[in-house]
N, C-alpha and C positions, 0 to 999 in steps of 0.2 A: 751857226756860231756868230751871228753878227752881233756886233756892239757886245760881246762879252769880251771881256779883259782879264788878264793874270798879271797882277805889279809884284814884282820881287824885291825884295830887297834881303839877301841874304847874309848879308854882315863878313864877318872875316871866314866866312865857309864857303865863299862864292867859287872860288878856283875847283876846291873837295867835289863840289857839286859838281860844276862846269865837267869836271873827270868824267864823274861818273854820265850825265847826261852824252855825254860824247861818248861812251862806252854804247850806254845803251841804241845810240843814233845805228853806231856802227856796228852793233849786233842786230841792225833790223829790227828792234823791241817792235815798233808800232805796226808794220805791216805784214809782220811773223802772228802777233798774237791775234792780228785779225783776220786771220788765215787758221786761225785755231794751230795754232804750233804747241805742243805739249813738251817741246824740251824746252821751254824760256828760263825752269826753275831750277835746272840739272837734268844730270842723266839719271837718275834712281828710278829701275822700272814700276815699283811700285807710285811714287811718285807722278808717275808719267802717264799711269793709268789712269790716278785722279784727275789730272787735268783735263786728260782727253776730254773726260764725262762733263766737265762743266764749264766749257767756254761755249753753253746758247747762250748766252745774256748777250754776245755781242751779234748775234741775230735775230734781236727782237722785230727791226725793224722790217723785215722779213717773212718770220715765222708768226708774230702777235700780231703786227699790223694790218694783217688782213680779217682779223675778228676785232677790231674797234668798231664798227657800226651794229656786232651785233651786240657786243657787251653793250652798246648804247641801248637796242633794242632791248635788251633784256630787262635793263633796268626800266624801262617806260614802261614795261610788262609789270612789273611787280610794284609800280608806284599806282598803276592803273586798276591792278588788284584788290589795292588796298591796306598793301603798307606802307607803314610809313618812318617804321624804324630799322635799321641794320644790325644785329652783333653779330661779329665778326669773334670767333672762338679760333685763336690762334698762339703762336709761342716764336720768338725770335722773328728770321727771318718772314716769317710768315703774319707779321703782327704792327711789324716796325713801322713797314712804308705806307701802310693803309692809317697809320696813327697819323704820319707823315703830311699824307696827302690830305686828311682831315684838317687838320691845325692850318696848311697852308690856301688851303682853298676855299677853308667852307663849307655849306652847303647850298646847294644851288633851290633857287626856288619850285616849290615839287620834288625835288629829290628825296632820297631816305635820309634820316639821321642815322648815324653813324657809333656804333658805342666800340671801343676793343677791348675786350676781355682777354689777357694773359697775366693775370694775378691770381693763384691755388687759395687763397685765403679764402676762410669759409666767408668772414665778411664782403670779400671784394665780391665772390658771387651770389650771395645774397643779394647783395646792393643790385649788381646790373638785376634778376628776377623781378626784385620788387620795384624797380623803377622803370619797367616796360609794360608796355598791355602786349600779355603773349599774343592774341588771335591777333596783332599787327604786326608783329615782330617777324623778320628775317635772318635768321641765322645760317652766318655763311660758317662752313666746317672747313679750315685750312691747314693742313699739313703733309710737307714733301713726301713725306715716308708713309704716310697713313698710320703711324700707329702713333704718335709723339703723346707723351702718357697724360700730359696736362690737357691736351686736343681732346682725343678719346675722354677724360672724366667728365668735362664739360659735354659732350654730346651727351652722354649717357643722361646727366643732369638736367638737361635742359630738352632733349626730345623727350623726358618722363613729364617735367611740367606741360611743354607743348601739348602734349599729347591729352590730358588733365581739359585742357578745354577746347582743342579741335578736333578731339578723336581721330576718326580715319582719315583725316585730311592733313594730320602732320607733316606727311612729307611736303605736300606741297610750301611747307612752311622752314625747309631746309636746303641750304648752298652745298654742293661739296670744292673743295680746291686742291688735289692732288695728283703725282704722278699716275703714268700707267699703270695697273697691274697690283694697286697697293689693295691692303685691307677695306682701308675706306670708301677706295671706288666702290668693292663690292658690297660694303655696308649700305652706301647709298643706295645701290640699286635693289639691294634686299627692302630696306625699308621704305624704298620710293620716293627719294631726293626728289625735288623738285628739277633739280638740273646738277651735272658735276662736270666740272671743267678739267680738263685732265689736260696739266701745263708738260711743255716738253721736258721727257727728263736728264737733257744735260743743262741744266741750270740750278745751281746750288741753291740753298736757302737764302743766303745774305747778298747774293745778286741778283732775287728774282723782284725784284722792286715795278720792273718796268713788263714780266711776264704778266698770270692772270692773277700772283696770288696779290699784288699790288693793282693792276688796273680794274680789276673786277669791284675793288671796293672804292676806286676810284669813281668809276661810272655809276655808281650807286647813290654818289654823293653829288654826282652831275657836273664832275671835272671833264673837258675836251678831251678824253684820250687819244683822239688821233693827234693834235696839234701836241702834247704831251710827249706823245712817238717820233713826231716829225723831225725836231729837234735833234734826236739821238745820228741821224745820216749823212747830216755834214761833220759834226763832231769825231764819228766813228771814221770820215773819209780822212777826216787831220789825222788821226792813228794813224791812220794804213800811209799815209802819205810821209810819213817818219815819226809821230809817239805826239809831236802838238804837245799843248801847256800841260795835259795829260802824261805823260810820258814824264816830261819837267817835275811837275810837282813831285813826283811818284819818283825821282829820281832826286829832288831834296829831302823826302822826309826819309829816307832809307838812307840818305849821307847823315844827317843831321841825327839821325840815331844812334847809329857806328861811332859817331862822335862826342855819345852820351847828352844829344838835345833829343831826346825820345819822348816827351811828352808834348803831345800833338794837342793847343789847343786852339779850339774852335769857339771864332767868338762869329757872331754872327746879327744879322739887323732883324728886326722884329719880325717880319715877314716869315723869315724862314728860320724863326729860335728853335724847333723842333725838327731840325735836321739833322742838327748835331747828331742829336740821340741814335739816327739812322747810321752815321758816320761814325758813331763810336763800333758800333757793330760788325761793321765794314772792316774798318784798320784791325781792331783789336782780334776777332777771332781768323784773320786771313792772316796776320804777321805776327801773333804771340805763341809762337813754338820754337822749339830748339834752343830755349835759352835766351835768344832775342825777339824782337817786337815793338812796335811803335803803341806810346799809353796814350789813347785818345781822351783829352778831357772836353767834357761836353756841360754847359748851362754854367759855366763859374763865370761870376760878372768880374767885368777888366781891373785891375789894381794899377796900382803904382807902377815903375819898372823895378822899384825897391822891392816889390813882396816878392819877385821872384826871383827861383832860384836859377843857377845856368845850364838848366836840363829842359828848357825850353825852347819850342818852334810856335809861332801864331798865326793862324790860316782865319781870314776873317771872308765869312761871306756875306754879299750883299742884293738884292733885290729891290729896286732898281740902282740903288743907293745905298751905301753906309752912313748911320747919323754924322755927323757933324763931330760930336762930343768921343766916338770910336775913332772915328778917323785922326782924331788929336793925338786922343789915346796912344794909336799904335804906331805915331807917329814917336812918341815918347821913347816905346818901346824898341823902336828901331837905334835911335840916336844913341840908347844905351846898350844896342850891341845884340840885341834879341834879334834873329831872325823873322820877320816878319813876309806874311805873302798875301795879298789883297785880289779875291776873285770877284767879280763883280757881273750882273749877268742885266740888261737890260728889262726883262718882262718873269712874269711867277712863272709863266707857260714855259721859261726853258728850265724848267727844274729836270723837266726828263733826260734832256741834254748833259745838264749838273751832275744827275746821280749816275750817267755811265762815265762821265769825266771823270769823277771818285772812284769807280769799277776801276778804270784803267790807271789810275793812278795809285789804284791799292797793288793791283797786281806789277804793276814798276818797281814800286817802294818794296815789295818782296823778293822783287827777280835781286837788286840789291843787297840786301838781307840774308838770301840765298835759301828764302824757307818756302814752304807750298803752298801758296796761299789757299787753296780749295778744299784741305783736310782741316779738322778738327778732332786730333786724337784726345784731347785731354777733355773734348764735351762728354765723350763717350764714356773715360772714366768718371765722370761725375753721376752720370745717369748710371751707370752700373753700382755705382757706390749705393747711390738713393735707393735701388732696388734689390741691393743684399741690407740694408737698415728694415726697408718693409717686409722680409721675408724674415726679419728675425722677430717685430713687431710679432708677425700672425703668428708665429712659431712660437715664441715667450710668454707674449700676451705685456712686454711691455718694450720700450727704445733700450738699447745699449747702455749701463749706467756709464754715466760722467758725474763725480761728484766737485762740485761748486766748488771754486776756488774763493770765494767771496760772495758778500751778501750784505744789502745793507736796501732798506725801507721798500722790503719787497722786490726788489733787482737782485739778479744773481750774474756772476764774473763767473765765465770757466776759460780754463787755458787749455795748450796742448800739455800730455801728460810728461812732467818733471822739470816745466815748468815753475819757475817762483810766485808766490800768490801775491798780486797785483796791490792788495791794503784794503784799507776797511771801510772807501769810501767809489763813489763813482768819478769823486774830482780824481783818487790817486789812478783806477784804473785807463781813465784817458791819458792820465799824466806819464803811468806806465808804458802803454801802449806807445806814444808817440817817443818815451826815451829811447826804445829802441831805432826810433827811424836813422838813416842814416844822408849824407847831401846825396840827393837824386834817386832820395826812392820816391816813390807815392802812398796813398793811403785813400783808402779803398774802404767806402762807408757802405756793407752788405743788409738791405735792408727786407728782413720777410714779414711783412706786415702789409695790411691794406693803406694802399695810395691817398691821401688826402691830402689838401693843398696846406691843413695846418702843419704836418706830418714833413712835407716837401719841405716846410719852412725851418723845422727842429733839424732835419735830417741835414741840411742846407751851413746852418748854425752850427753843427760837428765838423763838417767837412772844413769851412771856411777856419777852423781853427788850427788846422795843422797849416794852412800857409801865413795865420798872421800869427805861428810861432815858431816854425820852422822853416819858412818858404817852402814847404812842403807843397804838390800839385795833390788835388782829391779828385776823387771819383765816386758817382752815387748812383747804385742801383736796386733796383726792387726783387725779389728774388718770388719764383725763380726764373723772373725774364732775363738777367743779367747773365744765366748759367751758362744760358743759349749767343750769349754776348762776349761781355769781357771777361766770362767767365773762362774761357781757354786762357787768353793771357794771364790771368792770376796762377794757371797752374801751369803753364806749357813755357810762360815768356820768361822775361828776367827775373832772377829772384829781387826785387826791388821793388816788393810789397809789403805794404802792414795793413791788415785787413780787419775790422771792427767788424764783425757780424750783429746784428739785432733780429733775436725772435721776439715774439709772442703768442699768448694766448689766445683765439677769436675766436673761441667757441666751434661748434663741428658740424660737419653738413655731409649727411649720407652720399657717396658715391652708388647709383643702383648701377645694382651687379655685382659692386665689389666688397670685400671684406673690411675695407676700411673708408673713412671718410676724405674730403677735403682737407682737414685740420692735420690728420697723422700724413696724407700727403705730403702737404707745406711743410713740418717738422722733418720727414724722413727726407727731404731734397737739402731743408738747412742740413741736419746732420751726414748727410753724405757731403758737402761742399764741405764742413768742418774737415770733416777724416781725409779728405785728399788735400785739403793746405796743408795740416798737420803731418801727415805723411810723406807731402814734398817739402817738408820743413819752412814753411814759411810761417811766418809771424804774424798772429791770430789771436784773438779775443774774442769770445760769445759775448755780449749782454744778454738776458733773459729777462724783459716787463714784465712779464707774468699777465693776469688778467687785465689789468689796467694799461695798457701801451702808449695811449695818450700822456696820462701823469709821467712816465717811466719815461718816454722822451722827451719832456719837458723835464724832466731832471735831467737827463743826459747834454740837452745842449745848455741849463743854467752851467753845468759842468765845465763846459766846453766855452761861454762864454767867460768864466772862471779862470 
């Protein structure tokens, strides 16, 4: 932990906090949960059994750190082979911190490059097929559960190409990354994985960052994992020795929420701009249930202290340093009364240190809150939804009619049903949409289409409009990586969402095996995410591009710039 720093500055909540921090001091938080204590969140037996199951993360340095030299090994094994590229076919937790560690580290010279696939769009997997040479490629298969349905189509997909030009030697051209005992252990071993890592199974998805389903595509890419590890044993000893700036943090944003500053955001220095994304993950699906939840906003560049509203907290990270021009920034933002908190860590290497910092500061910020941070009952209904929409698909032969609430040059508007129709244009439907917001909600830009940087920019351009018209905080996700995200807090947390969904059209890409494609995937995941906002009544709008998605959101953000 040396030469890292936590500067507070909490404004007129300093006392609220100091409360509760001294609460938590004197309930042991830090040296209870590094003891694995499963009653930190209540007594609910149910509850209590979750937890049991998922504090490994805070014995990585124990249980993983004695397989860093061969994850090293291994990877020397397969660059020696003769590849020289990585995809990584994963979903959420299993997806995030290998994007993570990508963006922040590189690649090292010799090592694999690195691609992540967690986008269903027939485009987005086309793209990665056609932009690899399969007889090099390395495809790692990660998922906790072994069955996760976006994991599994992608295998199916890409061991049929594999296979197209290695024949019997496929497997050796395949990762597994999952618990004990799942479907895909034994899948691997049917079809002859090359290797399968089988990570311990008390470690959730959204904190196995520092397990193998993160260090494995770590070392791949030729980051230290053990100095990456190292880092986590002093950090974890401040826990145990009373909660440390851990404990702190995780004990202002759970006041600072109660207090209606719940949106958490995260600004950060270049180094580690893709952390956010990690951290949105983290907060959002560990504390968006029971009606409460911290809204992590991730990538929004710094404003005024004018654009915003008083439902803000700002957590800025820095490696080794924050610019100059943020540091002003939030200097602004302090003086007018925003909560501000400045972590700052000396070298990239203590990131691993960082992300169990945030572990234990998410599970604070919960014990606070008084919710469980380990479950995800509301992912569960989304995935259940998506697969009663595909079962009526096979069974109809077509989706659930919704008829269009609006339409105009190829764009179509649908609401929830008995709903008012939004007007006859795309300007009145965002105009619509954000009438409803109310001070201190957010708005939440749902996007299911394939990733591109012009796409990020349009997408970027909508969000950025609810706060320079309502000081409204945005949130932007790709669907349906977000489902596995802040997708729980949209339907589990506060109702103090208004949520823009955008589909489109990408053309279709056989699933082998299955009865349906890639395309009516992506469609049946957006429409089951529609039918549980709408069901838990939240305030919701489809856009629909249609074939052209490009044009369609360059109308939607001229709209938004309107």
């Amino acid at each position: 932990m040396s030469g890292r720093t936590l500067r507070e500055q909490p404004g007129p909540y300093a006392a609220a906090i100091d409360a509760n921090a001294q609460k938590l001091q004197s309930e042991r938080f830090g040296p209870r949960i590094v003891a694995h204590d499963d009653g930190l969140w209540g007594d609910d037996p149910a509850h209590r059994k979750v937890a049991a199951n998922r504090l490994g993360w805070l014995d990585v340095g124990r249980t993983i750190r004695p397989h860093a030299a061969g994850l090293k090994a291994f990877a020397t094994e397969v660059a020696r082979d003769g590849f020289t590229h990585a995809v990584l076919l994963g979903m959420g937790g299993s997806s995030l911190a290998p994007e993570v560690f990508r963006n922040v580290f590189g690649v090292a010279p010799g090592a694999l490059e690195l691609t992540v696939l967690d986008n269903t769009s027939p485009a987005a997997v086309e793209a990665v097929a056609a932009s690899h040479d399969l007889s090099r490629t390395l495809f790692v298969v990660a998922s906790k559960s072994g069955g996760t349905i976006e994991v599994t189509s992608f295998e199916k997909f890409f061991w049929e190409r594999v296979s197209a030009v290695r024949g019997a030697e496929t497997g050796a051209a395949f990762v597994a990354i999952t618990d004990p005992g799942t479907s895909l252990e034994q899948l691997a071993r049917t079809r002859g994985y090359r290797r399968t890592f089988t990570n311990p199974p008390d470690i959730g998805g959204r904190y196995s960052a520092l397990s193998f389903f993160g260090l494995l595509p770590a070392a791949l890419i030729g980051v230290d994992v053990e100095a990456l590890l190292d880092g986590t044993v002093p950090e974890l000893e401040a826990v145990a020795a009373g909660g440390g700036d851990a404990a702190r943090l995780g004990a202002a944003l759970g006041t600072l929420s109660r207090a209606g500053r719940d949106k958490l955001t995260i600004v950060a220095s270049p180094a580690l701009a893709s952390v956010g994304v990690w951290i949105e993950q983290l907060v959002a699906e560990s504390t968006g249930k029971s009606g409460r939840g911290v809204v992590p906003i991730a990538g929004e560049p710094l404003g005024a202290p004018a654009t915003y509203g008083p439902d803000r907290v700002f957590v800025a990270l820095g490696a080794p340093s924050l610019p100059e021009a943020t540091e002003r920034a939030l200097d602004l933002l302090a003086a007018a009364g925003h909560p501000v908190y400045r972590w700052v860590s000396p070298r990239l290497l203590d990131l691993g240190a960082d992300l169990v910092r945030w572990e234990v500061a998410t599970a604070a910020a919960s014990a606070v809150l008084e919710v469980d941070p380990f479950d995800e009952p509301n992912v569960s209904e989304a995935k259940a939804a998506t697969q009663a929409v595909l079962q009526h698909v096979l069974a109809e032969g077509h989706f659930p009619e919704r008829t269009a609430a609006a339409a105009a040059d190829g764009l179509q508007a649908f609401v929830p049903k008995g709903a008012p129709a939004p007007g006859s244009t795309p300007e009145a439907w965002l105009d619509a949409l954000l009438a409803q917001a109310r001070p201190g909600d957010y708005v939440a830009v749902l996007a299911y289409v394939r990733r591109t940087d012009a796409r990020d920019a349009a997408l970027e351009t909508i969000r950025a409009a609810a706060r320079s018209r309502k000081q409204l905080a945005g949130t932007l996700g790709y669907g349906p990586r977000f489902l596995h995200s802040t997708g729980q807090l949209h339907k589990g947390g506060a109702p103090n969402g208004v949520f823009l969904q955008i589909t489109a059209d990408e053309g279709e890409l056989a699933i082998p095996g299955e009865p349906y494609g890639f395309g009516v995937l992506r469609a049946a995941q957006a429409a089951g995410d529609f039918e549980v906002l709408e069901k838990r009544g939240r305030r919701v709008m489809r856009v629909h591009l249609g074939s052209a998605p490009d044009a369609g959101l360059d109308r939607l953000a001229r709209a938004a710039r309107s």
